[in-house]
N, C-alpha and C positions, 0 to 999 in steps of 0.2 A: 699500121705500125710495123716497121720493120723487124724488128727482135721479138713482138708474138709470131710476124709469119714465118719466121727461121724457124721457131719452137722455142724458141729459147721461155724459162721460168721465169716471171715476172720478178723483179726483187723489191719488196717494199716495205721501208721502215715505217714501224705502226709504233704512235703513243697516244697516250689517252690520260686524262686529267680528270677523276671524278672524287665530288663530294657528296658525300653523305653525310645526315643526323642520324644517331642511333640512342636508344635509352641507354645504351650501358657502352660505353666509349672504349673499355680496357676488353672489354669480350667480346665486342665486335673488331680491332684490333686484332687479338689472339685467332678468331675464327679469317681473319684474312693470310694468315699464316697457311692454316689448313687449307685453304683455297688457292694459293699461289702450287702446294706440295701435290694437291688433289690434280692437278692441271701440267704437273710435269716440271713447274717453272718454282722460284725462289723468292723471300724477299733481301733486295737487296740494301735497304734503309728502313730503322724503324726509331721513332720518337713520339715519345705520349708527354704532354706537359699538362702542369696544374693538378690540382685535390680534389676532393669531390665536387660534384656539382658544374665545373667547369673547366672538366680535363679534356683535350683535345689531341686526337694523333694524325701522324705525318707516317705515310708508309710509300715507298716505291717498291711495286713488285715487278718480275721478268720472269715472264712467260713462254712460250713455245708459240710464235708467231699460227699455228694453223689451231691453236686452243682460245686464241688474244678475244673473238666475241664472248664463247663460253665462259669463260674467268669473268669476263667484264659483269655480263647479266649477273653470273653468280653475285659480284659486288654489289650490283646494282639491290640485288632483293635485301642486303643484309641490312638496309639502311631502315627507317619511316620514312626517309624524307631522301631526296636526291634533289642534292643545291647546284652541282655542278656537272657536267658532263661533255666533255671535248673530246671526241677522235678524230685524228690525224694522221694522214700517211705520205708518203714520200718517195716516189717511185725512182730509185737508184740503181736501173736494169740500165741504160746507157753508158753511166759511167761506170760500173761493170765490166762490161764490154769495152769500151774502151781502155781500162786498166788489163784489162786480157790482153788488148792486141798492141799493148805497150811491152809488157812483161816477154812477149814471145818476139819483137824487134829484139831488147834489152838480150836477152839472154842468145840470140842469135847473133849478135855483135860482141858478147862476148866469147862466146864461143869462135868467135874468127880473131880475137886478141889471141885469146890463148895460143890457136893454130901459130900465130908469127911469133909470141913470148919464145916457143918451143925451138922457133927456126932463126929465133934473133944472133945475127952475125960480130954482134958486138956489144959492148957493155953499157954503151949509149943508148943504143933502139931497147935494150930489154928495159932500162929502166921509164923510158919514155912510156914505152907498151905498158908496162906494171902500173904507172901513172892513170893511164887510160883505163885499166883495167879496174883499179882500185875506184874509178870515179862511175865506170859501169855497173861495177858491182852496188855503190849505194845508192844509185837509181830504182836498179830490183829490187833492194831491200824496200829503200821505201811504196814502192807501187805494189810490194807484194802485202807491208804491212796493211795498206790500204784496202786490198781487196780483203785482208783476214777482216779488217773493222766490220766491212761491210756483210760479210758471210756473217759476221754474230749477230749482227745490228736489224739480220734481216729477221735471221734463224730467230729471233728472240725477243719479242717485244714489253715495251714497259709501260706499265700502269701507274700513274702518280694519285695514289689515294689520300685525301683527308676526310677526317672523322671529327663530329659535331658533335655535342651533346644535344640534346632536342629540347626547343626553347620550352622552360616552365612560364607556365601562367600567372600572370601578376596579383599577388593576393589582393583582398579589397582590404583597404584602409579601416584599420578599426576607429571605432565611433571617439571621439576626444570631445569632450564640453568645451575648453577653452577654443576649437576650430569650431564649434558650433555656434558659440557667441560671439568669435571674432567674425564670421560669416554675416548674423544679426545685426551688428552692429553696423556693417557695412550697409548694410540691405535698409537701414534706418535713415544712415546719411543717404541714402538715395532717395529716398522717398523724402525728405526734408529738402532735397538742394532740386524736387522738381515740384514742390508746391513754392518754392521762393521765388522761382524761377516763373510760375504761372502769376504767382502777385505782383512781381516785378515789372511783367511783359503790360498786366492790366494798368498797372501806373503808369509808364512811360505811355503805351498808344491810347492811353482813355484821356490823357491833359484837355483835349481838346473841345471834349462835354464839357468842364467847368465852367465858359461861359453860359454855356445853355441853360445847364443845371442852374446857374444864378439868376438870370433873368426868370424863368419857369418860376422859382420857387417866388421872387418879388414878387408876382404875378399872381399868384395863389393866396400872396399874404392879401393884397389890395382886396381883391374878390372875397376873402372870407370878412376884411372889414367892411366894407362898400354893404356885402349882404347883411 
């Protein structure tokens, strides 16, 4: 990589997206305050919603990029539970560099307007020059505001924290007679629609005994008169 073997400082935008449940939602909140302050860094958004039982917060903190794991961990412990957890970075050391060696053309061309503004021989070239001059001038502006984004952006990263309450356990169902009977009473047409259902099955596939059964039984009449 060219820009480590120079020496050059890596520049890298760091964020991170993590969720936690905690038992108490407003003081785990308040203690991320303390933890953004303990680390050097701020927060810069905060929002708690909902009453008890199911109040939730939204915090973005900005830290001191060489603090950005420590703070993290620290968030990480304040939780029970850690639902979410994303880091991300973004290495913006090229374009850097290239806004450097923009800014030092830019301001080198301006400095050679000026030179002729100074020596313009007529009121036509000054204003043409000033023209030029005004149009080099917000080039620098912008590529300068750019590298400042980027110096904060590095200098400083952000954590987007939300905050859980930790799920309660479902109570059991208290006992009710009428779901106890309505349960029974199901449980009775079951048992009624599968002995119907075994009488029925014997009806329909048994038809075919009844001649047998008739002849047999004639059979039995003859022999018990005969004897």
């Amino acid at each position: 990589d060219w820009a480590a073997q120079g020496g050059l400082d890596r520049k890298i935008v760091k964020t991170a997206e993590l969720g936690i449940r905690a038992k108490n939602v407003r003081e785990s909140a308040a203690q991320t305050q303390q933890v953004a302050s303990q680390f050097g860094g701020s927060v810069l958004s905060s929002q708690i919603d909902g009453g008890d039982g199911s109040t939730s917060a939204a915090l973005v903190l900005s830290v001191p990029s060489p603090e950005f794991e420590k703070a993290l961990d620290q968030l990480r412990g304040m939780g029970k539970e850690v639902t979410t957890d994303t880091v991300s970075g973004e290495d913006v050391t090229e374009e850097f560099v290239d806004l450097e060696s923009r800014e030092r053309n830019l301001l080198a061309a301006e400095q050679s307007l000026l030179e002729l503004y100074d020596g313009a021989q007529s009121v036509n070239d000054a204003l043409s020059i000033e023209r030029e001059l005004t149009n080099i001038r917000g080039q620098i502006e912008q590529v300068q505001g750019r590298m400042q984004y980027l110096e904060e952006r590095t200098a400083y990263s952000q954590i987007s924290l939300s905050i859980q309450p930790v799920a309660r356990p479902t109570p059991p169902s208290a006992w009710s007679p009428a779901h106890v009977v309505s349960r029974a009473w199901d449980a009775s047409l079951g048992v009624l629609q599968a002995l119907a259902t075994v009488v029925l099955s014997g009806i329909v596939f048994g038809w075919w005994l009844a001649p047998a059964l008739v002849v047999g039984f004639v059979w039995w009449r003859r022999r018990t008169r005969d004897s």
